[in-house]
N, CA, C and O of each residue as an XYZ file, in Angstrom:
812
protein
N      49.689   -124.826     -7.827
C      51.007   -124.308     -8.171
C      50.999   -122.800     -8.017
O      50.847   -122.185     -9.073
N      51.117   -122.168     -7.042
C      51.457   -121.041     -6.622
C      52.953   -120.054     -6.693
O      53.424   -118.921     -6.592
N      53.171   -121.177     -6.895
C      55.069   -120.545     -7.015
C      55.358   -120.731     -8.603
O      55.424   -121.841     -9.130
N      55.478   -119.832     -9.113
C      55.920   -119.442    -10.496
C      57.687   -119.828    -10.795
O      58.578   -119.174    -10.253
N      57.980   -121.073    -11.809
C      59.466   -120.783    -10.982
C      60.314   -119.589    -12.356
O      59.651   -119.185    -13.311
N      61.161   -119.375    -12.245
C      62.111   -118.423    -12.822
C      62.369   -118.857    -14.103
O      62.855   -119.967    -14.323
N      61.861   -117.472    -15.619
C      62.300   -118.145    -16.821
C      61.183   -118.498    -17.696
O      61.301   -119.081    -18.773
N      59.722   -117.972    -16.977
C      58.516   -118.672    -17.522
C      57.899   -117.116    -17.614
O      57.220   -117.006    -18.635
N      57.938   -116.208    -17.029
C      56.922   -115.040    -17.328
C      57.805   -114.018    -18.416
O      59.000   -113.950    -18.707
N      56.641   -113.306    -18.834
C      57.404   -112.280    -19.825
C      58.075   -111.251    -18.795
O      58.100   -111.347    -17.568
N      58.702   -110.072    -19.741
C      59.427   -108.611    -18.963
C      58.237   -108.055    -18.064
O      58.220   -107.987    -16.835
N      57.263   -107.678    -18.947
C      56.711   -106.797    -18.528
C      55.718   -107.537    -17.011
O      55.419   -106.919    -15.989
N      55.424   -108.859    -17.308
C      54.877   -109.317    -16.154
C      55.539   -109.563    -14.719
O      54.897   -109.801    -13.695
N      56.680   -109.484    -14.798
C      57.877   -109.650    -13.851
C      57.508   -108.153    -13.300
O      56.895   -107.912    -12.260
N      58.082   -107.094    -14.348
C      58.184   -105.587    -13.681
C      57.186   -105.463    -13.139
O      57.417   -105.219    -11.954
N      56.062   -105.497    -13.364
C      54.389   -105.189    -12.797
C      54.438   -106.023    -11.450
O      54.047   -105.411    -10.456
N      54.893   -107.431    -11.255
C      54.575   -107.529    -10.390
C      55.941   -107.718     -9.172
O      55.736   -108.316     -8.115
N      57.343   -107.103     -9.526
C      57.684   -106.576     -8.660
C      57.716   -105.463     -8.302
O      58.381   -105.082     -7.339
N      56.891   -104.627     -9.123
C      56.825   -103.333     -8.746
C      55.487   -102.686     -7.556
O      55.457   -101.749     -6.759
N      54.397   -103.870     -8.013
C      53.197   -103.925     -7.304
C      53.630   -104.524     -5.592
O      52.869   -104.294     -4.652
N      54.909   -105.277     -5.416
C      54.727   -105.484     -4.255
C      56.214   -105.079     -3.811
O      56.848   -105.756     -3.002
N      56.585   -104.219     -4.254
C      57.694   -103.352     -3.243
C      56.901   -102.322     -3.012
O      57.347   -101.539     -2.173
N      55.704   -102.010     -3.549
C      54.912   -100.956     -3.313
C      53.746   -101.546     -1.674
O      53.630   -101.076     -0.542
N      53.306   -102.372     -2.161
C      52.793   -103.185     -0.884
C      53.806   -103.899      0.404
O      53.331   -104.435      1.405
N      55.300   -103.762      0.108
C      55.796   -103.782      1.336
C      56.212   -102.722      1.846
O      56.380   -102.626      3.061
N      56.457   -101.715      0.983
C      56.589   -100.358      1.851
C      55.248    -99.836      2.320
O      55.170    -98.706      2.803
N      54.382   -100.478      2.218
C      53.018    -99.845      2.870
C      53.059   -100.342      4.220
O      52.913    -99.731      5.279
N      53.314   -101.727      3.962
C      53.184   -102.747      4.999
C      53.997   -102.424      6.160
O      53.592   -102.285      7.314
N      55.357   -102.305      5.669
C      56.339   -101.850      6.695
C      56.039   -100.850      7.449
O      56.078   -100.911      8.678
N      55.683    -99.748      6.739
C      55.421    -98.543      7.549
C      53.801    -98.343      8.403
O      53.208    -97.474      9.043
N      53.647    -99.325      8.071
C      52.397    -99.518      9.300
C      52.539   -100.698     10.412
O      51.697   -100.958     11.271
N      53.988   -101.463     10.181
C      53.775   -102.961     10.900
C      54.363   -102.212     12.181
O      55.133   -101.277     12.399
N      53.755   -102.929     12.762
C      53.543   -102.283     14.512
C      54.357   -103.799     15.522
O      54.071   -104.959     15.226
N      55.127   -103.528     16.418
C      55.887   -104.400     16.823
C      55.552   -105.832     17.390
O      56.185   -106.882     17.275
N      54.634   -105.623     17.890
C      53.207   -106.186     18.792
C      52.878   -107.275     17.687
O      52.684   -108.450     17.999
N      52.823   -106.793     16.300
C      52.475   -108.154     15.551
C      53.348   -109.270     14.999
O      52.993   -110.259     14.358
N      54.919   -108.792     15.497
C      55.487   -109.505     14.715
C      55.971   -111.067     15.030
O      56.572   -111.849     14.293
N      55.303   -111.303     16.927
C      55.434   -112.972     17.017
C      54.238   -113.786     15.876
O      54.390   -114.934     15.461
N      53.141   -112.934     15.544
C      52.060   -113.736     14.840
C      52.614   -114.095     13.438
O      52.525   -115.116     12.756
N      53.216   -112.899     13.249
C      53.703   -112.727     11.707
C      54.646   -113.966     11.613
O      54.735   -114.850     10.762
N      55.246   -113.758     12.649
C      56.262   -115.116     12.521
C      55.925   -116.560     12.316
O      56.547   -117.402     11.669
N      54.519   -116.707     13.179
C      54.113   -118.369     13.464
C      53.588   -118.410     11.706
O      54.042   -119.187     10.866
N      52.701   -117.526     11.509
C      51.640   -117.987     10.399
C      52.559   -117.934      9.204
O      52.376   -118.727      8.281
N      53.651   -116.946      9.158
C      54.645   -116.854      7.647
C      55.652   -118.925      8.122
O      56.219   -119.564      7.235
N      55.578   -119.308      9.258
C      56.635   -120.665      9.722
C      55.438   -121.001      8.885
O      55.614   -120.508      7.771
N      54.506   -121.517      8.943
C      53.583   -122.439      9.008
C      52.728   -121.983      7.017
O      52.387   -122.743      6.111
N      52.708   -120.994      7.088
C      52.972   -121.053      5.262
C      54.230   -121.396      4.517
O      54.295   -121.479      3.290
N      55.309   -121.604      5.425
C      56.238   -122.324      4.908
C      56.543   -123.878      4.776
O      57.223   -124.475      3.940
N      55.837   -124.333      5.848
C      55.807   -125.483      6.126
C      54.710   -126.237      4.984
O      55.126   -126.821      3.983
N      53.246   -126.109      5.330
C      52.305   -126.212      4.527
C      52.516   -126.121      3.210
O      51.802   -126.873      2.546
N      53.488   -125.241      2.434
C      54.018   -125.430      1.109
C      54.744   -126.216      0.225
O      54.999   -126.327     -0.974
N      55.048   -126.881      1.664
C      56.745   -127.861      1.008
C      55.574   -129.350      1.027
O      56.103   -130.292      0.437
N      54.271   -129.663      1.532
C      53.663   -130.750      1.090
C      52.664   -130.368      0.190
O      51.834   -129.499      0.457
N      52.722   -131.125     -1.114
C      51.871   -130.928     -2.039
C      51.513   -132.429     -2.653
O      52.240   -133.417     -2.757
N      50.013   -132.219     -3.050
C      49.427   -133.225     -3.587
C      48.824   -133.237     -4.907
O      47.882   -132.492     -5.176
N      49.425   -134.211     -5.906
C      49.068   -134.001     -7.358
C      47.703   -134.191     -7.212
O      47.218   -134.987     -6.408
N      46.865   -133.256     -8.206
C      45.650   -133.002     -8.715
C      45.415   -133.155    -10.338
O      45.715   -132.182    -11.030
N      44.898   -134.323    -10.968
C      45.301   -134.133    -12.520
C      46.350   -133.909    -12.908
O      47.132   -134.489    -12.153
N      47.170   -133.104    -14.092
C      48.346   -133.166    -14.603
C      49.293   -131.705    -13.424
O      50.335   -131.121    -13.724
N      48.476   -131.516    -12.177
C      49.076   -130.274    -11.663
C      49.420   -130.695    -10.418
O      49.428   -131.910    -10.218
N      49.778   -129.760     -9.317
C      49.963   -130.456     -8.295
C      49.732   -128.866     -7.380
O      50.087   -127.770     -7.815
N      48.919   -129.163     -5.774
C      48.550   -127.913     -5.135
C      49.005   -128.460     -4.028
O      49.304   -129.646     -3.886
N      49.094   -127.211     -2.855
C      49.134   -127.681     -1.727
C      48.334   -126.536     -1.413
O      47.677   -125.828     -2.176
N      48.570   -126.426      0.467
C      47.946   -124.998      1.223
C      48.055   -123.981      1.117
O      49.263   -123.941      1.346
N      47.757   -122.862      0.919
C      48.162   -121.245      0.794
C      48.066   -121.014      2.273
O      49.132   -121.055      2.886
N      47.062   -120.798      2.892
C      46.868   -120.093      3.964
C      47.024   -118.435      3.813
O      47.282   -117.666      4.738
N      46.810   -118.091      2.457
C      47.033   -117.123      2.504
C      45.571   -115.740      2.995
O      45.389   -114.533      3.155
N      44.988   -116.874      3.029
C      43.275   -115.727      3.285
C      43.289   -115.885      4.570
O      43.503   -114.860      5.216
N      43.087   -117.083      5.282
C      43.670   -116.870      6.724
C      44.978   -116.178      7.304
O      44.894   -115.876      8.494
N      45.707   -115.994      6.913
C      46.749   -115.007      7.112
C      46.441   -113.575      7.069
O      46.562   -112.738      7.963
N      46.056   -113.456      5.964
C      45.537   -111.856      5.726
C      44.178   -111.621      7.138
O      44.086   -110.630      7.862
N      43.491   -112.574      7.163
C      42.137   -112.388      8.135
C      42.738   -111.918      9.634
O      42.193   -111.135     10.411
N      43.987   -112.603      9.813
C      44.328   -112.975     11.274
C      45.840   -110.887     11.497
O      46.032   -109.953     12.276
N      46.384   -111.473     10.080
C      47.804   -110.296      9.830
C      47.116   -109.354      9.687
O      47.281   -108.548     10.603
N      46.101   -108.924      8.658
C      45.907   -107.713      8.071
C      46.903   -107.454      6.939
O      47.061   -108.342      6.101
N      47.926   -105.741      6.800
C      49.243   -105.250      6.130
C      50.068   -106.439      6.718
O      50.331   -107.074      5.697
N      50.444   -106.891      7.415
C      51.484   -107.284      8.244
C      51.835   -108.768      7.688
O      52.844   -109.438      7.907
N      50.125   -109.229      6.509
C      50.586   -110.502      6.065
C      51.772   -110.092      4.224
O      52.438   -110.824      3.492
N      51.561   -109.094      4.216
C      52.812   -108.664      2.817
C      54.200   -109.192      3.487
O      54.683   -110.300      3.254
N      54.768   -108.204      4.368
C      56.276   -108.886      4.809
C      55.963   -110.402      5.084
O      56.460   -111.141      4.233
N      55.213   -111.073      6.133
C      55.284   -112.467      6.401
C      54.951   -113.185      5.710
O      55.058   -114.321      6.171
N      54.282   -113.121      4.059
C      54.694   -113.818      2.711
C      55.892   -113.541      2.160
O      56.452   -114.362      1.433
N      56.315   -112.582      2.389
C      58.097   -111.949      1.449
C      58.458   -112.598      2.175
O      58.395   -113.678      1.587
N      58.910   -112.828      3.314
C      60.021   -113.693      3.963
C      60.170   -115.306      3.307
O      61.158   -115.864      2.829
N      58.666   -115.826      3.512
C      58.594   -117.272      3.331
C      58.883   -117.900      1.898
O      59.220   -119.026      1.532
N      58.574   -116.537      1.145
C      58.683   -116.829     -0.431
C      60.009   -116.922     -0.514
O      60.431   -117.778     -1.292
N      60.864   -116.210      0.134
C      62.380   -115.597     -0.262
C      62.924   -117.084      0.299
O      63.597   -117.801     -0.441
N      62.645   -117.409      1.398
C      63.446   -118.076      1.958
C      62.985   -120.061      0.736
O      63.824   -120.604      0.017
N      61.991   -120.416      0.882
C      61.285   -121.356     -0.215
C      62.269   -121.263     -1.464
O      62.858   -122.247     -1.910
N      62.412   -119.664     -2.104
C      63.240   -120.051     -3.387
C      64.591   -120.001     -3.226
O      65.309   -120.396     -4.145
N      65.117   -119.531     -2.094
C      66.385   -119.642     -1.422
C      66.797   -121.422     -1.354
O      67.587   -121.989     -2.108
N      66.082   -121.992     -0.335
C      66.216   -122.995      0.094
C      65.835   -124.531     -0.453
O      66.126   -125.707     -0.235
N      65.293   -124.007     -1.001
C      64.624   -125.083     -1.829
C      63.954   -125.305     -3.018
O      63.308   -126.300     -3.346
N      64.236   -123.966     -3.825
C      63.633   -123.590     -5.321
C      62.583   -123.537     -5.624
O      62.153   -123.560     -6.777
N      61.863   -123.441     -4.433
C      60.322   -123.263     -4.840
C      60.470   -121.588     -5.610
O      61.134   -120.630     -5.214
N      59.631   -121.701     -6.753
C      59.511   -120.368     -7.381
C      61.123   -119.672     -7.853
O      61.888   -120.278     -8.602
N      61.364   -118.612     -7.389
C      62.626   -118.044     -8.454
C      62.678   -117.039     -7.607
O      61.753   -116.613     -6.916
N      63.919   -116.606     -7.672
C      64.190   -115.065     -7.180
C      64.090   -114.236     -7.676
O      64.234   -113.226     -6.988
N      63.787   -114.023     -9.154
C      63.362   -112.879    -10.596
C      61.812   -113.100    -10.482
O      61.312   -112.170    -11.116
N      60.829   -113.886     -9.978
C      59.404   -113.774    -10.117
C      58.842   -113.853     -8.558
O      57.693   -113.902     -8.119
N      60.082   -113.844     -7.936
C      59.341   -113.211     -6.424
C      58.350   -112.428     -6.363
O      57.261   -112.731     -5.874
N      58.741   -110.981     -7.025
C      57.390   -110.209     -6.783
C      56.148   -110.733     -7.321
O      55.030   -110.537     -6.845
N      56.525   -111.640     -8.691
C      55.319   -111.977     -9.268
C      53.863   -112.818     -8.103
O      52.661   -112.628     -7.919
N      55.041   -113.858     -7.532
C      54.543   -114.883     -6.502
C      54.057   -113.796     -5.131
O      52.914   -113.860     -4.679
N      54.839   -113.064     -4.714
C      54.186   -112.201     -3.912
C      52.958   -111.503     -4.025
O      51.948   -111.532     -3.321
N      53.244   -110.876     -5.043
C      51.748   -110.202     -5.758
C      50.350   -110.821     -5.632
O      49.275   -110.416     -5.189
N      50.933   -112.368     -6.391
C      50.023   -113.350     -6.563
C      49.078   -113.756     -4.938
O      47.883   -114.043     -4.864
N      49.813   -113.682     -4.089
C      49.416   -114.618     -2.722
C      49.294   -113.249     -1.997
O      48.309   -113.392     -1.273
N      49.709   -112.189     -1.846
C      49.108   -111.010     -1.152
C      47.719   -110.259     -0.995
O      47.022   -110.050     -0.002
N      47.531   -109.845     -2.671
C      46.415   -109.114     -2.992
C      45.238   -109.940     -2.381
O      44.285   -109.418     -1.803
N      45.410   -111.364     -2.578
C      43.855   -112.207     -2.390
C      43.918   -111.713     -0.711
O      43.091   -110.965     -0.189
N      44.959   -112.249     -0.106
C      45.169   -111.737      1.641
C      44.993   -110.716      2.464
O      44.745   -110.580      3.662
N      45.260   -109.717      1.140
C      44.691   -108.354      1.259
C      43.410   -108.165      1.686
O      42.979   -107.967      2.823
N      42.563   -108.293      0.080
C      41.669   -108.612      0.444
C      40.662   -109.122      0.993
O      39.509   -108.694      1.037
N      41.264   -110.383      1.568
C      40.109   -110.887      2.741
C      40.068   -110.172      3.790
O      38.973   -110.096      4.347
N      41.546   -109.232      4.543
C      41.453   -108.799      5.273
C      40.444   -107.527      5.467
O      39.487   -107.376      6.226
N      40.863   -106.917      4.767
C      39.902   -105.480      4.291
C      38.626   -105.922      4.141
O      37.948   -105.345      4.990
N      37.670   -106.972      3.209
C      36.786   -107.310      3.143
C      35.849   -107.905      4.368
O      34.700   -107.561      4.646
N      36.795   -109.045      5.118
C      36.338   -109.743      6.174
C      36.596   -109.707      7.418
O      36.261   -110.662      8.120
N      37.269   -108.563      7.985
C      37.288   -108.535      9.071
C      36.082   -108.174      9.691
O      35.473   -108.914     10.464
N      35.559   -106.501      9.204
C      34.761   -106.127      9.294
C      33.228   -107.030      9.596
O      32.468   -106.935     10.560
N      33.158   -107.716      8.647
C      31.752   -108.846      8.846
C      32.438   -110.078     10.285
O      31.672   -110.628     11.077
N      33.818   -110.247     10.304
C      33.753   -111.233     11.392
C      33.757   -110.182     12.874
O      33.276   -110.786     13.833
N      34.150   -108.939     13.156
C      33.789   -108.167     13.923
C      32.128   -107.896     14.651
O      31.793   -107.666     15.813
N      31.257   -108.061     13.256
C      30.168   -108.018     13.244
C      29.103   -109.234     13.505
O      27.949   -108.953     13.827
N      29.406   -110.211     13.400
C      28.904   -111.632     13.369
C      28.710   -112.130     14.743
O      29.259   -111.275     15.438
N      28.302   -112.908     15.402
C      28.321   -113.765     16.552
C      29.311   -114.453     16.658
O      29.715   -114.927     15.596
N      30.078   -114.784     17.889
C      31.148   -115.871     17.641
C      30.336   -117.185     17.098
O      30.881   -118.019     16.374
N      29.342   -117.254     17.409
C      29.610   -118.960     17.116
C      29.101   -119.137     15.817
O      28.805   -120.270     15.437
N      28.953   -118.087     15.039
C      29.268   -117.522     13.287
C      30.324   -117.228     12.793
O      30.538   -117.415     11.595
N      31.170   -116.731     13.573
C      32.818   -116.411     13.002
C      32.935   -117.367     12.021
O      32.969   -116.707     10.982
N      33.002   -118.340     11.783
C      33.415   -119.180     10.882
C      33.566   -119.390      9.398
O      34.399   -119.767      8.574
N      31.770   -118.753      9.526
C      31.942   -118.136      8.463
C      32.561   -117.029      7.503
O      32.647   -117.226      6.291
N      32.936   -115.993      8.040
C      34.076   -115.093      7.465
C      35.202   -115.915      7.501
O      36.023   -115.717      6.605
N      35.470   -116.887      8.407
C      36.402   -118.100      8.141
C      36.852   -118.515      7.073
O      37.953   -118.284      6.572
N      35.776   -119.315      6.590
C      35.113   -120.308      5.457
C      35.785   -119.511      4.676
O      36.877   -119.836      4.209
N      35.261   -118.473      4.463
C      35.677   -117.259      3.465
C      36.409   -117.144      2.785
O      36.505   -117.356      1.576
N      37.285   -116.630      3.835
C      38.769   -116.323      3.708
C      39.391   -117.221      3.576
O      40.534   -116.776      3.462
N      39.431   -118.414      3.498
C      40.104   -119.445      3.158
C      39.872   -120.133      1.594
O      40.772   -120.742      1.016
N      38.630   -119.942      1.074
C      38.529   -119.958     -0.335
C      38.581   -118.406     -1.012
O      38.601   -118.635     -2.221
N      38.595   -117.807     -0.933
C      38.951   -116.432     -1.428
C      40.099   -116.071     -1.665
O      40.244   -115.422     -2.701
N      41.129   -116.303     -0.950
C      42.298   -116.812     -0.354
C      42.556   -117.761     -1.764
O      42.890   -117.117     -2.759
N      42.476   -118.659     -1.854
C      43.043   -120.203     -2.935
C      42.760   -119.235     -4.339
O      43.570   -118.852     -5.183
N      41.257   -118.995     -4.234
C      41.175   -118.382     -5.765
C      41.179   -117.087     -6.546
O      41.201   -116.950     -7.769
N      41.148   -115.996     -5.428
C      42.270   -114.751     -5.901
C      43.615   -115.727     -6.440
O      44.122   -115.738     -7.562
N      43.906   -116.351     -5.495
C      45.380   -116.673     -6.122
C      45.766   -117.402     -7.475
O      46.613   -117.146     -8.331
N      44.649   -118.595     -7.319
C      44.464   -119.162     -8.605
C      44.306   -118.453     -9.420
O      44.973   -118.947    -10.330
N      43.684   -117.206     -9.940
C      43.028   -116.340    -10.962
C      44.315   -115.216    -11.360
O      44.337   -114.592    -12.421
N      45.578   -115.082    -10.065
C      46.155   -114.093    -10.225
C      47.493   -115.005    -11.305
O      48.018   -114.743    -12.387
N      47.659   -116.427    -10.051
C      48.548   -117.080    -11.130
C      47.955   -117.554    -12.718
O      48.622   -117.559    -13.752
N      46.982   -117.816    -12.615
C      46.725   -118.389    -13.773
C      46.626   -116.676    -15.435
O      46.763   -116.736    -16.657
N      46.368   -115.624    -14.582
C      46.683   -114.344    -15.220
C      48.476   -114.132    -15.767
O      49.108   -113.979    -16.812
N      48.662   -114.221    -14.624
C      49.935   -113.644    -14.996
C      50.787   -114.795    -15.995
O      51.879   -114.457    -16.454
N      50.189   -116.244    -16.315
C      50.960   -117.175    -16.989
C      50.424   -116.651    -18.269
O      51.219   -116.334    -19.153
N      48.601   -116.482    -18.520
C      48.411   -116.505    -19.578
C      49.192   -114.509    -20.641
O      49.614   -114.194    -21.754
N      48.930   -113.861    -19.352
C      49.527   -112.714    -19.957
C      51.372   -112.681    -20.961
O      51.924   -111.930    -21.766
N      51.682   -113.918    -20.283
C      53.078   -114.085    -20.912
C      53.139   -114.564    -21.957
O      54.240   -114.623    -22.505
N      52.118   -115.013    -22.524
C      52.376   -115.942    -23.931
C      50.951   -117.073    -23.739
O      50.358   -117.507    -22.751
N      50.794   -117.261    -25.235
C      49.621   -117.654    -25.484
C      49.555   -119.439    -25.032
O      48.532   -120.047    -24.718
N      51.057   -120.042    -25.122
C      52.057   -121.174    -25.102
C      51.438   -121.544    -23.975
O      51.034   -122.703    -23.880
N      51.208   -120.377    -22.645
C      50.870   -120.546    -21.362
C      49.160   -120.801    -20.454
O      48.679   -120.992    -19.337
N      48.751   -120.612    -22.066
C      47.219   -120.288    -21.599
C      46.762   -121.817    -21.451
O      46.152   -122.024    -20.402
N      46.923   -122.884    -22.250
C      46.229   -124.220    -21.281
C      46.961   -124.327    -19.973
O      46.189   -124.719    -19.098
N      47.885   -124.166    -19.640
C      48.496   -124.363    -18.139
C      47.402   -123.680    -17.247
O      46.630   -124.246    -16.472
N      47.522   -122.079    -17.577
C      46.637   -121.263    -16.760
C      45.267   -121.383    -16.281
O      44.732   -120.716    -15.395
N      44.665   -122.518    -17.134
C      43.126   -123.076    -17.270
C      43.696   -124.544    -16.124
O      43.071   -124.998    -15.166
N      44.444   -124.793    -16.419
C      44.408   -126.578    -15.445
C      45.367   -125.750    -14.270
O      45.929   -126.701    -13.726
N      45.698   -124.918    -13.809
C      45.882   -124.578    -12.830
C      44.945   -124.039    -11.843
O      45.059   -124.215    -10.630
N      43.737   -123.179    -12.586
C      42.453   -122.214    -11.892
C      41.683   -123.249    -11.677
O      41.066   -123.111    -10.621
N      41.395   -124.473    -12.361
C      40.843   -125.766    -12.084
C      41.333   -126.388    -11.009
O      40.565   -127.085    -10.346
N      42.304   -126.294    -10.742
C      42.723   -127.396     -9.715
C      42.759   -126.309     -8.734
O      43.316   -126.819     -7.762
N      42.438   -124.943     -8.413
C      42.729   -124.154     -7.280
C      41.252   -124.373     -6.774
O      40.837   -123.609     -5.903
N      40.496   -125.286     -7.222
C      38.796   -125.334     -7.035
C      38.689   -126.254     -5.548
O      38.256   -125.780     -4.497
N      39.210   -127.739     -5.731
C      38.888   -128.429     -4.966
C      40.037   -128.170     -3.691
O      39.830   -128.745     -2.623
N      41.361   -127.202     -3.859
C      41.989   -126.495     -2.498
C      41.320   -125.723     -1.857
O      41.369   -125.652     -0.629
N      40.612   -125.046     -2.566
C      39.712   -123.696     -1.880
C      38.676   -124.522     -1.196
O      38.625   -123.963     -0.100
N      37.805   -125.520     -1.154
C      36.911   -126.105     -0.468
C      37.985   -126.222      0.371
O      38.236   -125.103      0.818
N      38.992   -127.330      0.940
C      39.728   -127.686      1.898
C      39.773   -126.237      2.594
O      39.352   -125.969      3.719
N      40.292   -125.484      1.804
C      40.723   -124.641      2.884
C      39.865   -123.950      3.605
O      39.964   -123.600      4.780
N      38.871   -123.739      2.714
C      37.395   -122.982      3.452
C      37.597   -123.582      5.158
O      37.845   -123.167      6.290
N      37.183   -125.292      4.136
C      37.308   -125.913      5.935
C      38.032   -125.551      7.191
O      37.603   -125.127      8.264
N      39.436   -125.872      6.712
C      40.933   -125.134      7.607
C      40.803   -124.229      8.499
O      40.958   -124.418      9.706
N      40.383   -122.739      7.744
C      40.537   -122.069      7.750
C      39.021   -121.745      9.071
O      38.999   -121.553     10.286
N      38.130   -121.818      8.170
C      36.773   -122.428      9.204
C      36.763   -122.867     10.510
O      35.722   -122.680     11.140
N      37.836   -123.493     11.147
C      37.853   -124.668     12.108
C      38.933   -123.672     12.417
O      38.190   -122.892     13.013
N      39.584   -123.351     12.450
C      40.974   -122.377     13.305
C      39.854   -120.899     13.573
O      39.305   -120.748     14.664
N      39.691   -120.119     12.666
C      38.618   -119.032     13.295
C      38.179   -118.928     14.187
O      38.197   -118.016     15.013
N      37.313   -120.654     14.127
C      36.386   -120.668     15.207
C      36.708   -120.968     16.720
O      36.125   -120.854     17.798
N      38.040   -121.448     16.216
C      39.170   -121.956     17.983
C      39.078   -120.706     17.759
O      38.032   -120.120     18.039
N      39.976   -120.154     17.301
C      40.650   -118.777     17.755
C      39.381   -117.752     18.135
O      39.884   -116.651     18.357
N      38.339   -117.711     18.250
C      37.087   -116.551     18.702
C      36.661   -117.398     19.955
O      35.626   -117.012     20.498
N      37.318   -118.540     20.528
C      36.822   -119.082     21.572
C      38.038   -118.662     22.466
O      37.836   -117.964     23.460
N      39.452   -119.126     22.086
C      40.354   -118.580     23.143
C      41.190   -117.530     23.177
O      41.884   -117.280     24.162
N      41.187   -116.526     21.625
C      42.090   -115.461     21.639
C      41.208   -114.617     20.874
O      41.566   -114.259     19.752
N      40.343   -114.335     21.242
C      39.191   -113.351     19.917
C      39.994   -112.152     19.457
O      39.691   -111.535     18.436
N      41.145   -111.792     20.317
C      41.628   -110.502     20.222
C      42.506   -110.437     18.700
O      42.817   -109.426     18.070
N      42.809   -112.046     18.321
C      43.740   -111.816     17.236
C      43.118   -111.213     15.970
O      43.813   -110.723     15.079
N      41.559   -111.278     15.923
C      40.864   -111.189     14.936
C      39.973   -110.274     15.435
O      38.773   -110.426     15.664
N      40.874   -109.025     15.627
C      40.322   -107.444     15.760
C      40.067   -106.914     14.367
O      40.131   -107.968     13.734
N      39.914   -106.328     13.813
C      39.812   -105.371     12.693
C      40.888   -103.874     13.106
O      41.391   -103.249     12.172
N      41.095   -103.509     14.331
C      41.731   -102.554     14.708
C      42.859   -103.022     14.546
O      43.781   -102.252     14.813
N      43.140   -104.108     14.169
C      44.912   -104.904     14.362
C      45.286   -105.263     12.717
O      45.929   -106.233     12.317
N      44.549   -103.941     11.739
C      45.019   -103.873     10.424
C      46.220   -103.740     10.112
O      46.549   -103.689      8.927
């Protein structure tokens, strides 16, 4: 459960985290370079898509992020191409809320962030027929930044929220293996027929 919906976080967790990512899309913006924005497009379609199927896990229910592979492949460029998909999800179909957007943004960026910043560098450095591993990576790093950010920002709202926040970081366990995989297995296409997407210079 990645999408926070509207009506569940406190004031102050809302402000923090729309304030944290109008700050990360004006970064984003002013570095997004034109050249990236067919990628931005496929991978923000396809985190949209991947979201709308979800599979109950215990009393919760997860689907795909793709958000560590996004960041690995986007760099900055994956902030706007989560704002779009989020906006349009609680637009269209109520996933999440339009008052905890930033929260949900926040939530699925920073981890994306960070893989990028963290893992490009080592998949730059690696052998292709190792890429995968910064793969692997980024695809569980990816699930559980996010798990840890949602399951934060529920328990910061009220104490009411803190078993949710525990059976949510639990169930972000056995997505993050999947996605390792996913994420693993696309890398490794992609360093065989487009290595260029997974420059580090294409931050």
């Amino acid at each position: 459960m990645a999408h926070i919906p509207d009506g569940v976080l406190s004031a102050p967790v809302l402000v923090t985290g729309a304030a944290v990512s109008v700050g990360l899309l004006a970064l984003a913006l002013r570095r997004l370079d034109d050249r990236h924005i067919p990628q931005a497009a496929v991978l923000s379609a396809a985190f949209f898509v991947s979201s709308l199927v979800t599979v109950p896990v215990g009393p919760s229910s997860v689907h795909l992020l793709l958000n560590g592979l996004m960041g690995l492949i986007l760099g900055v460029t994956v902030v706007p191409a989560l704002a779009v998909a989020l906006l349009l999800q609680a637009l269209m179909f109520g996933y999440g809320g339009v008052t905890v957007l930033g929260v949900n943004l926040m939530n699925l960026a920073l981890p994306a962030l960070l893989c990028a910043f963290l893992l490009r560098p080592w998949l730059a450095r690696v052998p292709p027929r190792r890429g995968w591993l910064p793969g692997a990576a980024a695809g569980a790093l990816g699930v559980l930044g996010t798990g840890a950010l949602v399951a934060g920002s529920l328990a910061l709202s009220g104490e009411a929220f803190v078993p949710a926040a525990g059976i949510i970081a639990i169930s972000m366990v056995p997505l993050a293996v999947v996605e390792a995989l996913i994420s693993a297995v696309i890398v490794g296409f992609l360093l065989r027929v487009e290595p260029g997407l997974l420059r580090p210079e294409h931050m």
